[in-house]
N, C-alpha and C positions, 0 to 999 in steps of 0.2 A: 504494500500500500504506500504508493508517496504521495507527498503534496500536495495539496489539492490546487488548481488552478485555476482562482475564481475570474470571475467574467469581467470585472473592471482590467485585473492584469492583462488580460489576454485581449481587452480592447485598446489598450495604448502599446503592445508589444507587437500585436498584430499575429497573433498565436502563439507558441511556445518562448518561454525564458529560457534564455540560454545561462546555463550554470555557471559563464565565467565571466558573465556580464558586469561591467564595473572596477572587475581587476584594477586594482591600484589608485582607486582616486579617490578624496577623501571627503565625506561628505559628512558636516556637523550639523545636529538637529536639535536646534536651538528650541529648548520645550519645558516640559517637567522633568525632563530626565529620560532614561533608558531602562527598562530591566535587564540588567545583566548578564541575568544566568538564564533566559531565556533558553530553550532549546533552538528556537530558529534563529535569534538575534546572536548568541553570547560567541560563536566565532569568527562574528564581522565585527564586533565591538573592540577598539584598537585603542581608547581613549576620552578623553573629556575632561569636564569640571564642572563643579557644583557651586554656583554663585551665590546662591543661597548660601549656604554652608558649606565655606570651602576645605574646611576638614575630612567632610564626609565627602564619600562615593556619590557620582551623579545619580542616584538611583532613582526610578520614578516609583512614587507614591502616588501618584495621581491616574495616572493610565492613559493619557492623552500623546507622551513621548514616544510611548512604546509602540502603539496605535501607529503613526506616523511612521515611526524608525521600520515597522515591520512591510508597509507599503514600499517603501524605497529599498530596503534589500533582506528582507527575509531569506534566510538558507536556504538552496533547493534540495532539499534532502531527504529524510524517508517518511514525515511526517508534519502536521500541520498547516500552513498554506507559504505559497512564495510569493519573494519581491519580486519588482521589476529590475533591479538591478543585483541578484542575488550575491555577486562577491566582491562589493562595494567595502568599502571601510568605511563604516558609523563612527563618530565620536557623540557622545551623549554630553551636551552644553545646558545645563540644568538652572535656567532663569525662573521657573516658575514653582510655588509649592504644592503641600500635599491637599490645596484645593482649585489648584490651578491660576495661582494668584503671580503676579510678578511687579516690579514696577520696569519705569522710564531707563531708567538705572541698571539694574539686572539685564534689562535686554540690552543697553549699551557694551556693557564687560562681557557678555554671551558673543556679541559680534566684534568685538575687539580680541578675544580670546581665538575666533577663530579667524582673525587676521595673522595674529602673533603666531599661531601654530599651521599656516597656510593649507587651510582648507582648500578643495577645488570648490566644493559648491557649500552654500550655508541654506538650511530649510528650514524658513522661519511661517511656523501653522499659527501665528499672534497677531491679534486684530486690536490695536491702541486708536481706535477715533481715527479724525480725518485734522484734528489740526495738530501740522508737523513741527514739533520742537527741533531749533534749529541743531541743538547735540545729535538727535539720533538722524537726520540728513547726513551731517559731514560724518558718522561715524559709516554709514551706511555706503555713501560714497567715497570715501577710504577704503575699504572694502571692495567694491569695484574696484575701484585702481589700483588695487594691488593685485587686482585677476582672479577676483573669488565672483561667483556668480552667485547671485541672492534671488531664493524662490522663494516668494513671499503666499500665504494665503489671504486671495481679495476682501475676507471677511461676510460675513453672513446678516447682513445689515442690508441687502436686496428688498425693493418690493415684488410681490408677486407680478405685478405690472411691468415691470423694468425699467420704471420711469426713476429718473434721478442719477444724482454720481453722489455714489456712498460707496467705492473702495474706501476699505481701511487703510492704518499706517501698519507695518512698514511697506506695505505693497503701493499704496500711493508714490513712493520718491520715485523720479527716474531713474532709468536703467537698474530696476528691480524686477523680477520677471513675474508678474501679477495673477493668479491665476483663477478662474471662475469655477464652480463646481457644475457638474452635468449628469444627467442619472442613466439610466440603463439604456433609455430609447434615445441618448442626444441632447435631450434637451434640456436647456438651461434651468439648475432648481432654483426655485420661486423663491429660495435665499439667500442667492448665491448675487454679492454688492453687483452693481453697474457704475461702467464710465470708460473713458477715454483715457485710463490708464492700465486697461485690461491686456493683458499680451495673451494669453492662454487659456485654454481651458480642460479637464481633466477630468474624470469620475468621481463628483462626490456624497454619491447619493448609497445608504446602503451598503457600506465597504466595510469587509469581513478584514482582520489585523491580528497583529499579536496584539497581546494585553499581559499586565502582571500577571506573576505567579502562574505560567505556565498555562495561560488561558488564551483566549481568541473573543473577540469583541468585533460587534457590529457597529457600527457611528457613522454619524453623516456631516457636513458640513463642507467648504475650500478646505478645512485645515487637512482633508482625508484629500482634496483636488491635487492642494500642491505638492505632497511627497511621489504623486506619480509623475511630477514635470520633475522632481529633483531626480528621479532616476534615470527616467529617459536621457536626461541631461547627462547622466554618469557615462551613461554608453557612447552619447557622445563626443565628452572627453578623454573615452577611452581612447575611442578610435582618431581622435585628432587632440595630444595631451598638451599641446602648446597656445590652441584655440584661447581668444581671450572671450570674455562673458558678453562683449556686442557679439563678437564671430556664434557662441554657442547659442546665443537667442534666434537668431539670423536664419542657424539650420532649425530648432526647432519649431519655429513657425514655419518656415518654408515647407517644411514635413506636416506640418497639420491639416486635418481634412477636416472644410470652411465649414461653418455651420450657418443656417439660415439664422438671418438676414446674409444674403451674401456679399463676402469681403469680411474685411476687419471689422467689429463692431463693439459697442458697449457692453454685450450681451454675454459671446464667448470670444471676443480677441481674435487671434488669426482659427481660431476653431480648437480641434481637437487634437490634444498631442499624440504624437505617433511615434515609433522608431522608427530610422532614416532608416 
């Protein structure tokens, strides 16, 4: 019996994960944390820090890191469910606590921590409002220039209508890769934000994960949308590891299949992410 291969992975992979997908590139998942000893997670887990408490292990108590961590590279192995990048290198950046709380601050040191330890991509599922305090732009953009790609989830502040620009922050700054949530059939969920800072969009309606203690969790939201763009993203910077974060935006929109309205739009960005 292995892995089980649910329908979100197999829709932005475009059928099977390949087992050595992500080899070598390093992606921090700026959240609650990680579980550790996960059975799917604990041989991609390479490192981290706990802002919170930086004595302690990044460990998640809250379930929401793990959730995410296991969307971007769950192990393909003989049990459980897999990532999309399954042999990716996780660090677990643990800015939030055991109720899922963080401040302005923790997610500054979260993203500045994975400047200092040169992450390839940073996968931030945290939704701060829409007015940008100028520290976490330049921390943000710092970050870009030093060649980290930042996947932000667009926040779940959407009306069902689609009317308005409610991206959250940090997916609002530029040259942050913003991402929409979309459910089984395509289409964009009824709370998934809107605007003109949308680049992407991804599965996140219904998404089966790891979860603490050895468990698997259902949850919805962008924060389940953006760890399927930070994988596809892995593969590829696999495949091109010098690419800088415009070049690796560049392929995966151009890779996206549009979603109505056609073209770029507020709704889902260049559409649905794909592997090249």
């Amino acid at each position: 019996m292995g892995a089980s291969l649910n329908w979100n992975i197999a829709r932005v992979l475009r059928g099977q994960p390949q087992s050595d997908s992500g080899t070598g590139v390093k992606v921090g998942v700026i959240d609650t944390g990680i579980d550790l000893y996960h059975p799917d997670l604990k041989v991609n887990i390479e490192g981290g820090v706990n802002v919170i408490q930086p004595s302690l292990l990044p460990l998640d108590d809250f379930g929401h890191g793990t959730h995410v961590a296991g969307i971007i590279g769950a192990r393909h192995n003989s049990a459980g469910c897999v990532g999309v990048a399954p042999a990716v290198s996780l660090y677990a950046i643990k800015v939030q606590n055991r109720y899922g709380e963080g401040t302005l601050m923790t997610l500054v040191k979260g993203i500045e921590w994975g400047i200092v330890n040169k992450m390839d991509i940073l996968n931030i599922s945290i939704s701060l409002g829409m007015s940008t305090p100028p520290i976490l732009r330049k921390v943000v953009q710092q970050a870009i220039w030093s060649g980290v790609l930042v996947v932000a989830a667009a926040g779940n502040s959407g009306r069902p209508s689609g009317v308005g620009n409610n991206v959250q922050l940090p997916a609002r700054i530029p040259g942050t890769v913003a991402v929409a949530a979309v459910d089984y059939h395509n289409r964009r969920a009824p709370f998934s934000s809107t605007g003109p800072s949308l680049a992407i969009s991804a599965p996140g309606v219904n998404i089966k994960s790891t979860y603490p203690n050895e468990r698997y969790a259902v949850l919805s939201g962008t924060s389940m949308a953006a760890p399927h763009v930070s994988g596809i993203a892995a593969i590829v910077k696999q495949a091109y590891p010098h690419a800088t974060p415009q070049q690796v935006i560049q392929v995966l929109c151009r890779h996206a299949i549009d979603l109505p309205p056609r073209g770029v739009d507020w709704f889902t960005g260049a559409g649905l992410v794909q592997r090249p």
